[in-house]
Structures are given as C-alpha cells and as structure tokens.
mmCIF file as Biopython writes it, N, C-alpha, C and O atoms, coordinates in Angstrom:
data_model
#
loop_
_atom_site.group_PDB
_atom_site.id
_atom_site.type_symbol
_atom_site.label_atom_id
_atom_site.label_alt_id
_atom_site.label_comp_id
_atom_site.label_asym_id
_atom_site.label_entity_id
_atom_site.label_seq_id
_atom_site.pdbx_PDB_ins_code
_atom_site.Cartn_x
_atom_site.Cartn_y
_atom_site.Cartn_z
_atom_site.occupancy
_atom_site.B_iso_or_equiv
_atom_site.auth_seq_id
_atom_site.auth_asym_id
_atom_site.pdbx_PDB_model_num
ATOM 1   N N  . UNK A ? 1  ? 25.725  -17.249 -21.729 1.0 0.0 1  A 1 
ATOM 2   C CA . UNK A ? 1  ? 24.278  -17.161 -21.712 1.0 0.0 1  A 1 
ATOM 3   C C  . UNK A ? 1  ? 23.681  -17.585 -20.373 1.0 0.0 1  A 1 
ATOM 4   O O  . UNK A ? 1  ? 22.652  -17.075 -19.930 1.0 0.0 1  A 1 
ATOM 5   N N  . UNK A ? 2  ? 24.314  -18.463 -19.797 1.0 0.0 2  A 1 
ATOM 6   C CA . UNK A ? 2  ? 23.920  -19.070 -18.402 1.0 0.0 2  A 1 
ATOM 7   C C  . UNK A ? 2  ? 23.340  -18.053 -17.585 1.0 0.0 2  A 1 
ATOM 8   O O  . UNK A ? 2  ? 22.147  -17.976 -17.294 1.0 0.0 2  A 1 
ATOM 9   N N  . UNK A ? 3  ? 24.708  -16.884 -17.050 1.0 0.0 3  A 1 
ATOM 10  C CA . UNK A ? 3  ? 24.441  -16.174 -16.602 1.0 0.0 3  A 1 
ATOM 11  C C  . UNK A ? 3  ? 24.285  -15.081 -16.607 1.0 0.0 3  A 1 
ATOM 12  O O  . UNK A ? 3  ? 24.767  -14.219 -15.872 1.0 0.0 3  A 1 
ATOM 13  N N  . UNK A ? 4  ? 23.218  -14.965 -17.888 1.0 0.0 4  A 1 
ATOM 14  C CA . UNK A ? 4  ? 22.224  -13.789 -17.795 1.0 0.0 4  A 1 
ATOM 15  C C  . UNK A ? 4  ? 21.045  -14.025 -17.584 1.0 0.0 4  A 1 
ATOM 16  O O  . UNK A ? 4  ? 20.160  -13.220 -17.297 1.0 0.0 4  A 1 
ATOM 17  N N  . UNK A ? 5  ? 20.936  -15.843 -17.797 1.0 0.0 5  A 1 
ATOM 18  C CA . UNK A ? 5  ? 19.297  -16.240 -17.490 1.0 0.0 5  A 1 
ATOM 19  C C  . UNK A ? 5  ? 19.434  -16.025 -16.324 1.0 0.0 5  A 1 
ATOM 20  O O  . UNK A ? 5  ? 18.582  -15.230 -15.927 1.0 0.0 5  A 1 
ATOM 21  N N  . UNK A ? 6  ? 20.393  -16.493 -15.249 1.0 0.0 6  A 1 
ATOM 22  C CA . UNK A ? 6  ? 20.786  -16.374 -13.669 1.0 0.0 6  A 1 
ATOM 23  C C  . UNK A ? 6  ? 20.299  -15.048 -13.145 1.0 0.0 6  A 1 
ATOM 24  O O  . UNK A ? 6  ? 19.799  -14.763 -12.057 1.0 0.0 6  A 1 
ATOM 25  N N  . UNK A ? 7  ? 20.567  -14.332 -14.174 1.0 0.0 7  A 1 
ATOM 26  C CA . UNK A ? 7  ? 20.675  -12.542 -13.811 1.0 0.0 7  A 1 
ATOM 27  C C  . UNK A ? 7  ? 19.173  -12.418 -14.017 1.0 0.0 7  A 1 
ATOM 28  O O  . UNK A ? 7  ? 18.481  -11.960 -13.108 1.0 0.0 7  A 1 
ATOM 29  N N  . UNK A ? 8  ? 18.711  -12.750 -15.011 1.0 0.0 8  A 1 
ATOM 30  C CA . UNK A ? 8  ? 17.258  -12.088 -15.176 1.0 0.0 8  A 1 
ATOM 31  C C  . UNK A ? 8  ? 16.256  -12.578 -14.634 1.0 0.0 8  A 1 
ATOM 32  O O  . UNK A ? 8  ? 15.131  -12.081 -14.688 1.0 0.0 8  A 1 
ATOM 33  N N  . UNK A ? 9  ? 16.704  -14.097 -13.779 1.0 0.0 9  A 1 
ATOM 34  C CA . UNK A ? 9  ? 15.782  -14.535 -12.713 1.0 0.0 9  A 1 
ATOM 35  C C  . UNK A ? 9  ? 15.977  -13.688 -11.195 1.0 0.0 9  A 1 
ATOM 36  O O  . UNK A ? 9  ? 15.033  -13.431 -10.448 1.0 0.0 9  A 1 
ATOM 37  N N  . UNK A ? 10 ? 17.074  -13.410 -10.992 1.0 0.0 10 A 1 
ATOM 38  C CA . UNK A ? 10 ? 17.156  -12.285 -9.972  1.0 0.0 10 A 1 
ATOM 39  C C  . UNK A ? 10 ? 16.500  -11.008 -10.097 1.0 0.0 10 A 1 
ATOM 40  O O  . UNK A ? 10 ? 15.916  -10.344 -9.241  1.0 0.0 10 A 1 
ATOM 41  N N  . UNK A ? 11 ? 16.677  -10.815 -11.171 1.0 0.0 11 A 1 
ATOM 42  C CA . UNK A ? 11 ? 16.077  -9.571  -11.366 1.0 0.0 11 A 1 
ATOM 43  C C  . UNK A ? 11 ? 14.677  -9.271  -11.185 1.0 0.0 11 A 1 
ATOM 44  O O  . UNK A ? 11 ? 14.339  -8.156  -10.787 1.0 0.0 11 A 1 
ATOM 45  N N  . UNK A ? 12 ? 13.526  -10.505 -11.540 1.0 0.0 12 A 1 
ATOM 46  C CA . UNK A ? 12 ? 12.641  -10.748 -11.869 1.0 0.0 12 A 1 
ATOM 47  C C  . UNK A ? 12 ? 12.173  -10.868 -10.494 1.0 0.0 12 A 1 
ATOM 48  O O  . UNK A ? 12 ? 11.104  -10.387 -10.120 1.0 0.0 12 A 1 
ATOM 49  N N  . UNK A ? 13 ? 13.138  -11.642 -9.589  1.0 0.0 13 A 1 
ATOM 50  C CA . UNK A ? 13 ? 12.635  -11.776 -7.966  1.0 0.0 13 A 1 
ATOM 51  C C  . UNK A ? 13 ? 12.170  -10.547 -6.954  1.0 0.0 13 A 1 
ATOM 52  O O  . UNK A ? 13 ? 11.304  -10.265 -6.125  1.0 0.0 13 A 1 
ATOM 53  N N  . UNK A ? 14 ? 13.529  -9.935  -7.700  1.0 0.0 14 A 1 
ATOM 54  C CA . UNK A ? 14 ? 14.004  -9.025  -6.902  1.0 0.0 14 A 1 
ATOM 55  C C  . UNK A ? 14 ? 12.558  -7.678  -7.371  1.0 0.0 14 A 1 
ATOM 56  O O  . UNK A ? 14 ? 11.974  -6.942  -6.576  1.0 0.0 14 A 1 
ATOM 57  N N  . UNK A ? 15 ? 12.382  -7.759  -8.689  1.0 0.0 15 A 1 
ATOM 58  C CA . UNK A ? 15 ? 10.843  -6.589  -8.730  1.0 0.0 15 A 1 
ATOM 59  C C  . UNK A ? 15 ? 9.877   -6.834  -7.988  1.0 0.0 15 A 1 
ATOM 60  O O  . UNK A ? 15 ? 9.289   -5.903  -7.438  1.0 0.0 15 A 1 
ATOM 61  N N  . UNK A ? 16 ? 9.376   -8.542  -7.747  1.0 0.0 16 A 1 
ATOM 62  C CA . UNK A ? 16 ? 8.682   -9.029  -7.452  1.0 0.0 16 A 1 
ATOM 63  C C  . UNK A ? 16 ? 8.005   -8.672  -5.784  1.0 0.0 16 A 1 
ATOM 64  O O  . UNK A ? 16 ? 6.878   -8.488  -5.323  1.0 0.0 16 A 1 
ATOM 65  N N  . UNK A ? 17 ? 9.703   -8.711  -5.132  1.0 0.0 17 A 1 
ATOM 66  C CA . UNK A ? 17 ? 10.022  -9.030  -3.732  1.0 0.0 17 A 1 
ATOM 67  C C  . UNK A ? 17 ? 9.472   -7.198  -3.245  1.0 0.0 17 A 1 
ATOM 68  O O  . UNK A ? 17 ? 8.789   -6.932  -2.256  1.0 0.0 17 A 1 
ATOM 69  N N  . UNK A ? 18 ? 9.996   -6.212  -4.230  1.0 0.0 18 A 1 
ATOM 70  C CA . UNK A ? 18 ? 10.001  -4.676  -4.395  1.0 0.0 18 A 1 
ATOM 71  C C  . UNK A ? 18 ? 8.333   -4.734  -4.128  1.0 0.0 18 A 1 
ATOM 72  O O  . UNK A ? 18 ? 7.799   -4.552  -3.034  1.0 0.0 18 A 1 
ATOM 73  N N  . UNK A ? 19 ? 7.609   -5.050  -5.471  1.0 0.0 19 A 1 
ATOM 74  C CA . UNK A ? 19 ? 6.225   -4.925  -5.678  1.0 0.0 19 A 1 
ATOM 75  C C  . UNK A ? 19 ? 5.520   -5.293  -4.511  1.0 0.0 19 A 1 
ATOM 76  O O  . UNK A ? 19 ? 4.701   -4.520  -4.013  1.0 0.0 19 A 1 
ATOM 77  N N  . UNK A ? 20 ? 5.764   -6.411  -4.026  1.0 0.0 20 A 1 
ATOM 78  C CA . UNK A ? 20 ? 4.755   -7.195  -2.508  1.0 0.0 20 A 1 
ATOM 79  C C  . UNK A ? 20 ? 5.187   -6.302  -1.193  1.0 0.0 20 A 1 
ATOM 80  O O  . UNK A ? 20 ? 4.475   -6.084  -0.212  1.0 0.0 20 A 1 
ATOM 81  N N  . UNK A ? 21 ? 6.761   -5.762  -1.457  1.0 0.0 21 A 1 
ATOM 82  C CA . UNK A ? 21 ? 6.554   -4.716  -0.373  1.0 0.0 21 A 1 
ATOM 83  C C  . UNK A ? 21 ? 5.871   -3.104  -0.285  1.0 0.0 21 A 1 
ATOM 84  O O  . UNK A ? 21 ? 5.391   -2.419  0.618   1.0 0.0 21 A 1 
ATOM 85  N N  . UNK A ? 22 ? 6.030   -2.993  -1.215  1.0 0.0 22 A 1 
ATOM 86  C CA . UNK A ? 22 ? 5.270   -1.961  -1.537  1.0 0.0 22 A 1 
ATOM 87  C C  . UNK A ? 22 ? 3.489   -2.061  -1.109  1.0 0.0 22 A 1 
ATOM 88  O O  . UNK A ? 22 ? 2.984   -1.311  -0.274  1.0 0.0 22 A 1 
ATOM 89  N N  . UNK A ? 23 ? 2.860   -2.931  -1.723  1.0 0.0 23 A 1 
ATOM 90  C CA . UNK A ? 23 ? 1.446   -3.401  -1.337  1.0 0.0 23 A 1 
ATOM 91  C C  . UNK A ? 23 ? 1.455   -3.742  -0.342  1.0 0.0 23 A 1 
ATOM 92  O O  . UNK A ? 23 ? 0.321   -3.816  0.132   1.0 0.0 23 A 1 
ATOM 93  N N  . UNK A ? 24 ? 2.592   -4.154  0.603   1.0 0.0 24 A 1 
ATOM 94  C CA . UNK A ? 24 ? 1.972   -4.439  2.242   1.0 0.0 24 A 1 
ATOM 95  C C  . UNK A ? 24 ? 2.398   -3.140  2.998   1.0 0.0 24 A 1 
ATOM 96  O O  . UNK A ? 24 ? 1.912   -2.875  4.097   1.0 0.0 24 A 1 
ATOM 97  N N  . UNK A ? 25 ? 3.176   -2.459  2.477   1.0 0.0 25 A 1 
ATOM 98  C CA . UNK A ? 25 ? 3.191   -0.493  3.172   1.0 0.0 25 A 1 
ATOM 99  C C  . UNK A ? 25 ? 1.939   -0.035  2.493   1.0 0.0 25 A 1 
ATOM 100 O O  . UNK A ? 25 ? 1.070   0.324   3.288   1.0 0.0 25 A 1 
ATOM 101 N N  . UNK A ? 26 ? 1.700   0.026   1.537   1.0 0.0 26 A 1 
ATOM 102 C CA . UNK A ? 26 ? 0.370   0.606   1.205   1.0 0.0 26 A 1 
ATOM 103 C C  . UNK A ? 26 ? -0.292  0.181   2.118   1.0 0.0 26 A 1 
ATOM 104 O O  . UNK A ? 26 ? -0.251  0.884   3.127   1.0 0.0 26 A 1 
ATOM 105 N N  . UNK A ? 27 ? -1.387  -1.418  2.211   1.0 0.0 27 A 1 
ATOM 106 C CA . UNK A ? 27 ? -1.914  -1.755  3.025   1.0 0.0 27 A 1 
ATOM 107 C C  . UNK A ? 27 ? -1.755  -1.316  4.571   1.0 0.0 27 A 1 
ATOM 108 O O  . UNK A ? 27 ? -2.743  -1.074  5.263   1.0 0.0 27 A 1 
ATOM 109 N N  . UNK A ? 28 ? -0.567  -1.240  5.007   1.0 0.0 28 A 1 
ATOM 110 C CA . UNK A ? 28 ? -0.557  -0.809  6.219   1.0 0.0 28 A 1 
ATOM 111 C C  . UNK A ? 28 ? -1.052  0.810   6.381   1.0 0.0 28 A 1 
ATOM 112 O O  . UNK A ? 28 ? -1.894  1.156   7.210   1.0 0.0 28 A 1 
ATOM 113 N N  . UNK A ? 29 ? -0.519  1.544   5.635   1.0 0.0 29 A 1 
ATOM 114 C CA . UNK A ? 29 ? -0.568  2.947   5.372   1.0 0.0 29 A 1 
ATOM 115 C C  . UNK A ? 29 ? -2.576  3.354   5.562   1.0 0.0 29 A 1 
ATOM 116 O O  . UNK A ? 29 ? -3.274  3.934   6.393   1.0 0.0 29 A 1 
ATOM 117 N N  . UNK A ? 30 ? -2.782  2.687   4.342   1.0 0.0 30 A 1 
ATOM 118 C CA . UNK A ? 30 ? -4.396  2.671   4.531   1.0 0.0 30 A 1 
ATOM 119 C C  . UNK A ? 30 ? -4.932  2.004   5.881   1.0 0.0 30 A 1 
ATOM 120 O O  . UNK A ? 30 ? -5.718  2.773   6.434   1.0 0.0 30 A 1 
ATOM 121 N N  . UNK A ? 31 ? -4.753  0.837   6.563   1.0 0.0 31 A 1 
ATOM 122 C CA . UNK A ? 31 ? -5.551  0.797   8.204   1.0 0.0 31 A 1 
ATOM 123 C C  . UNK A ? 31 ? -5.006  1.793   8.981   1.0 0.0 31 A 1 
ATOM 124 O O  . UNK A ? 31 ? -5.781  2.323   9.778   1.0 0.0 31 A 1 
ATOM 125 N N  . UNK A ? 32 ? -3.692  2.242   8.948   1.0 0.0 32 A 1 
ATOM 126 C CA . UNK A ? 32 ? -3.419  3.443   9.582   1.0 0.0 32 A 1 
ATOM 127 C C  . UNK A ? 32 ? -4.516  4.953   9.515   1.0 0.0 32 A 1 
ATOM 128 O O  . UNK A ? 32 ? -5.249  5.578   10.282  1.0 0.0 32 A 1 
ATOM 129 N N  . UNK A ? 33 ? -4.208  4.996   8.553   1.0 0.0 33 A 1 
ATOM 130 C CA . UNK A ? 33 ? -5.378  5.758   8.279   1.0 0.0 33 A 1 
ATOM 131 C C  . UNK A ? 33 ? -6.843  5.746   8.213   1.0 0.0 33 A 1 
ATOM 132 O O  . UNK A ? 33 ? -7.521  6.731   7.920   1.0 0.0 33 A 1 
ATOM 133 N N  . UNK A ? 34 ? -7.214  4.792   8.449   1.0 0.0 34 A 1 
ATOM 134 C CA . UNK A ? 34 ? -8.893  4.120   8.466   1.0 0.0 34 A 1 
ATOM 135 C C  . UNK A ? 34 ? -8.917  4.331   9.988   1.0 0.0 34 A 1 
ATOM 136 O O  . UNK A ? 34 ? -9.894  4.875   10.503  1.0 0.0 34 A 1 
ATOM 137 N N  . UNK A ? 35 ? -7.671  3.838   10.861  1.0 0.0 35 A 1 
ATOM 138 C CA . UNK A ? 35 ? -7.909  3.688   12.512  1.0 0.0 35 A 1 
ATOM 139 C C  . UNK A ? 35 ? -8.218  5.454   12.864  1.0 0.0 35 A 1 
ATOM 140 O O  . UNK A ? 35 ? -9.240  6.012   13.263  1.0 0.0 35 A 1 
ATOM 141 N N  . UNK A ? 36 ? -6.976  5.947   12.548  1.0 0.0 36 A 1 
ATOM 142 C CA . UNK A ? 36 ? -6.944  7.305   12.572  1.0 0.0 36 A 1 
ATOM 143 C C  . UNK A ? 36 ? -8.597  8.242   12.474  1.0 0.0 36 A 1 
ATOM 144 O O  . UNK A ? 36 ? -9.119  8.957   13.329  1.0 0.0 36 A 1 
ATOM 145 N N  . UNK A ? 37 ? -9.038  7.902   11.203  1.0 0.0 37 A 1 
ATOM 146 C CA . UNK A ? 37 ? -10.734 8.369   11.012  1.0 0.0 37 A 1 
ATOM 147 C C  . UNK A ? 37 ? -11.390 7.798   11.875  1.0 0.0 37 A 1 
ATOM 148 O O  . UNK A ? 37 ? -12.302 8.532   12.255  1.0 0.0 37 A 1 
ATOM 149 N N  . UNK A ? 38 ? -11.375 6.939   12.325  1.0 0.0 38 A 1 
ATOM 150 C CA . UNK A ? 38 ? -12.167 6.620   13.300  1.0 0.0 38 A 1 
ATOM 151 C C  . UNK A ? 38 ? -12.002 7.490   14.599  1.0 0.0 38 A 1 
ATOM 152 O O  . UNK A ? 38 ? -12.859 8.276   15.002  1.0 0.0 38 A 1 
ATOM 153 N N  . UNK A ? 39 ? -10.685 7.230   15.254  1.0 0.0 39 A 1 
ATOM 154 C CA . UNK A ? 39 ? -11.080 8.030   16.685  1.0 0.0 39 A 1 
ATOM 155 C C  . UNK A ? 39 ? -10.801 9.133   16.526  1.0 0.0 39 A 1 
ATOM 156 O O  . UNK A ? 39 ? -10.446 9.794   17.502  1.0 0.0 39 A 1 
ATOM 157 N N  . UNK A ? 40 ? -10.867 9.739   15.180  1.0 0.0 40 A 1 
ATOM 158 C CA . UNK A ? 40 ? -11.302 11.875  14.691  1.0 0.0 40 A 1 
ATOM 159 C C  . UNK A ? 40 ? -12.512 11.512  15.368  1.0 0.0 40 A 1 
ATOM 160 O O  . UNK A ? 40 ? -12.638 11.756  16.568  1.0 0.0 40 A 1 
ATOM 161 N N  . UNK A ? 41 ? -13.822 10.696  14.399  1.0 0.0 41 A 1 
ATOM 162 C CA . UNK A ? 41 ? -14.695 10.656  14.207  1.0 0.0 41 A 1 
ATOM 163 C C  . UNK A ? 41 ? -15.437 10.310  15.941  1.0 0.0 41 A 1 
ATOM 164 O O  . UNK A ? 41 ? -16.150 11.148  16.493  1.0 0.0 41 A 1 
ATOM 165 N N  . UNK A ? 42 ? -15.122 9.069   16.528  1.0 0.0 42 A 1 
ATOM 166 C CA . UNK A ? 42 ? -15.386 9.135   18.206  1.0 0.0 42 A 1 
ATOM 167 C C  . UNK A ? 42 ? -15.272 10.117  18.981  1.0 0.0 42 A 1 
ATOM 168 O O  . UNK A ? 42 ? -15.973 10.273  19.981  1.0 0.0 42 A 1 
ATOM 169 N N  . UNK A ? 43 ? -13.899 11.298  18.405  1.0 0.0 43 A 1 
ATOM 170 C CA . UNK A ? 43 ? -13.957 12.102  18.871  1.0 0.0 43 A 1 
ATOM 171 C C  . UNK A ? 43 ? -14.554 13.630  18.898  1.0 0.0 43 A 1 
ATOM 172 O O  . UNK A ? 43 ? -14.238 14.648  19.514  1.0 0.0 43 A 1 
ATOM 173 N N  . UNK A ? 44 ? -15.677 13.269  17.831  1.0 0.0 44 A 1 
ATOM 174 C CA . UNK A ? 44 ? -16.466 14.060  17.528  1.0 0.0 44 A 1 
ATOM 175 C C  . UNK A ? 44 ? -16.554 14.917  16.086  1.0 0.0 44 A 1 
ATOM 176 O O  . UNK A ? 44 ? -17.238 15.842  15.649  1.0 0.0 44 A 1 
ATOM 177 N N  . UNK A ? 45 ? -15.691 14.246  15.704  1.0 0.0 45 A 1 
ATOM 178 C CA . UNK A ? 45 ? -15.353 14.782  13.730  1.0 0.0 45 A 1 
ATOM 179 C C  . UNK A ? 45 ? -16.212 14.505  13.296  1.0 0.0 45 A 1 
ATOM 180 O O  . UNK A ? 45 ? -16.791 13.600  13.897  1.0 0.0 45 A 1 
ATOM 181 N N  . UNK A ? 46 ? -16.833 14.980  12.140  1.0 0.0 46 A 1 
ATOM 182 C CA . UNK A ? 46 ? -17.959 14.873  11.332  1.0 0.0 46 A 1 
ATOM 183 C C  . UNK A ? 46 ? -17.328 13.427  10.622  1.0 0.0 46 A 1 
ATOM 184 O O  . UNK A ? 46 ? -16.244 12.927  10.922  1.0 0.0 46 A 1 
ATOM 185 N N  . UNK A ? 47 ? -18.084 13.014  9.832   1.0 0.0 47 A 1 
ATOM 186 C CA . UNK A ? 47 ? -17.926 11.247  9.473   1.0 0.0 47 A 1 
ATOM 187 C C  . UNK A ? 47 ? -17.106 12.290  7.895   1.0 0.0 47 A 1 
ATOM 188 O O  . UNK A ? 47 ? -17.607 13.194  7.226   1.0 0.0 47 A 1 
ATOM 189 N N  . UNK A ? 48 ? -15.744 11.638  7.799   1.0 0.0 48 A 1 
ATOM 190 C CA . UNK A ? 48 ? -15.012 11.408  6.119   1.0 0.0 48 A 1 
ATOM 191 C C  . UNK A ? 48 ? -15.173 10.347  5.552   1.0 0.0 48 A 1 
ATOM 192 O O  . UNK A ? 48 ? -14.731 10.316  4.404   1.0 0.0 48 A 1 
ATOM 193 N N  . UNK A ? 49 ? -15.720 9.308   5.983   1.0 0.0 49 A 1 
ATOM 194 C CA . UNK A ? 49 ? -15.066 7.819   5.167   1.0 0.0 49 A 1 
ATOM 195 C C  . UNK A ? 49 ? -15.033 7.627   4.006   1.0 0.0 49 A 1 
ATOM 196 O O  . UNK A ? 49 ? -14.260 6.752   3.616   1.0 0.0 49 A 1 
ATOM 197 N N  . UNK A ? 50 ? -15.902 8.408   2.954   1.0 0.0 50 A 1 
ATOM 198 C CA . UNK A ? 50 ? -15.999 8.284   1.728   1.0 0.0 50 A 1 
ATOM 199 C C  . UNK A ? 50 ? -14.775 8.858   1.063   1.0 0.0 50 A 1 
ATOM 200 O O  . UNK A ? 50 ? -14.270 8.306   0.085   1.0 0.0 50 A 1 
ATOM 201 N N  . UNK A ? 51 ? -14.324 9.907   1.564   1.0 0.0 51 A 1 
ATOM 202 C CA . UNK A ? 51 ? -12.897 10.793  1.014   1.0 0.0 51 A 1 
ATOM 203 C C  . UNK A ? 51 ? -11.756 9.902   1.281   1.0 0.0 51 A 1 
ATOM 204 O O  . UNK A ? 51 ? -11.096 9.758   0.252   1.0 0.0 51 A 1 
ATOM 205 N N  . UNK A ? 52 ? -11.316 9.297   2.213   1.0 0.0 52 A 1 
ATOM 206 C CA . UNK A ? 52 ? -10.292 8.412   2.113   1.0 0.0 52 A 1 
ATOM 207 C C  . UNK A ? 52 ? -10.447 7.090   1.659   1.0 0.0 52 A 1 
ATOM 208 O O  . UNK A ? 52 ? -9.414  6.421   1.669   1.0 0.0 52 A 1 
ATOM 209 N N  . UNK A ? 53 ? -11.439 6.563   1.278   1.0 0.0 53 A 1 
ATOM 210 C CA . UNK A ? 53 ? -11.427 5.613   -0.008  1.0 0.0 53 A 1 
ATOM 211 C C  . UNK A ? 53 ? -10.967 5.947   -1.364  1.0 0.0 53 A 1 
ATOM 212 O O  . UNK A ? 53 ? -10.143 5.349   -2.056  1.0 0.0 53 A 1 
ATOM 213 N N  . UNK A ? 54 ? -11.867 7.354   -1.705  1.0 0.0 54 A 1 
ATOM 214 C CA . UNK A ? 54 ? -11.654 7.969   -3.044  1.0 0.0 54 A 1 
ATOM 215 C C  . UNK A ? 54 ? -10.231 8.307   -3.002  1.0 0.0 54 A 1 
ATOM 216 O O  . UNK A ? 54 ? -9.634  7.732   -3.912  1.0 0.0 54 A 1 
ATOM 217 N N  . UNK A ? 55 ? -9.538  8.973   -2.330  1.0 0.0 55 A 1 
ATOM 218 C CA . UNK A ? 55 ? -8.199  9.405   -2.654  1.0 0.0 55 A 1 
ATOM 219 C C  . UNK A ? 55 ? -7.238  8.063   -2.617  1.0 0.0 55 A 1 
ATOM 220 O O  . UNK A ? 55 ? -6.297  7.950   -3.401  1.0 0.0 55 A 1 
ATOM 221 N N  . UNK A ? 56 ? -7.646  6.785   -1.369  1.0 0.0 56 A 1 
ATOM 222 C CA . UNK A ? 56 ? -6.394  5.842   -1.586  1.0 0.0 56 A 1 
ATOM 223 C C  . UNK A ? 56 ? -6.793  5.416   -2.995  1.0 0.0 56 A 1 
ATOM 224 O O  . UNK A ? 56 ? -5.952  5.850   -3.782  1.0 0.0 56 A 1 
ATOM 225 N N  . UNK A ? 57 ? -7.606  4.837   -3.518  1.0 0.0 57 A 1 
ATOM 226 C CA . UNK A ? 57 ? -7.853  4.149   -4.845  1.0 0.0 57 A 1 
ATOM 227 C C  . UNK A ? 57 ? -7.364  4.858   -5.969  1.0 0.0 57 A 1 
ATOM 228 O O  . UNK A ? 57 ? -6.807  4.280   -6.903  1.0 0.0 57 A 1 
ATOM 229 N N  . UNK A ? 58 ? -7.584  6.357   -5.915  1.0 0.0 58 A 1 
ATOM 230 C CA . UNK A ? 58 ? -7.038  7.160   -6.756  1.0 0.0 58 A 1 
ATOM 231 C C  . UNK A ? 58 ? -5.363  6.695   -6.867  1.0 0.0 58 A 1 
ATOM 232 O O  . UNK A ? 58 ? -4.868  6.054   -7.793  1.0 0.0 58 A 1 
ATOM 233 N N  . UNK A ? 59 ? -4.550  7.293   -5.460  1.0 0.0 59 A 1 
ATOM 234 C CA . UNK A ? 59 ? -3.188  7.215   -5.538  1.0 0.0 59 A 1 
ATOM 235 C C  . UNK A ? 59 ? -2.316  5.492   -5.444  1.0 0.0 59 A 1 
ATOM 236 O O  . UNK A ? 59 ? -1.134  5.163   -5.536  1.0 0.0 59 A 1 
ATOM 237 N N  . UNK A ? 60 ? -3.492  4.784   -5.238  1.0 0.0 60 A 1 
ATOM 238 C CA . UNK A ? 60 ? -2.930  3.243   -4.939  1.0 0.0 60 A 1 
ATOM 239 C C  . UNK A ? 60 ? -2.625  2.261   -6.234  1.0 0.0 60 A 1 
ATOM 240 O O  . UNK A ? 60 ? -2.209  1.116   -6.056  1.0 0.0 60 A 1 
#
C-alpha cells in the first residue's frame, strides 16, 4: 500500500507540474500575440483587440 500512496503523490505532482506549464505557454502565447497586434496596428492595421480576447478566452 505504501507504494501506491508514493505513486499517487507523484502522479498528482506530476499533473500539477503539466497544468502550471501549460498556463505559463498559454500566457506567453497570448503577450505574444497582444505584442504582435500592436505593431500590425502602429503599422497601420485597423485596431482587432476585441477579436483576440474573444477567441483566447474561448480556446483558453
């Protein structure tokens, strides 16, 4: 029994460790893309900002 509690605290880390990386590539993914709209937009793109909120929240 020992070591399956052993096991299922690893296991438990190990989703954990998965999940927080995941949310800091997301996070990165989205300022990537926020920087990106911006110098479209300096560079004379019509303003999106509302569309890439709606779609990250959608897929995030």
């Amino acid at each position: 029994m020992r070591g399956h509690k052993q096991l299922s605290k690893r296991m438990i880390a190990l989703q954990l460790a998965i999940r927080e990386t995941r949310l800091s590539l997301t996070k990165q993914e989205r300022d990537r893309y926020q920087a990106a709209v911006l110098v479209w937009e300096e560079e004379g793109g019509r303003s999106s900002r509302w569309l890439p909120a709606l779609d990250f929240f959608i897929h995030a």
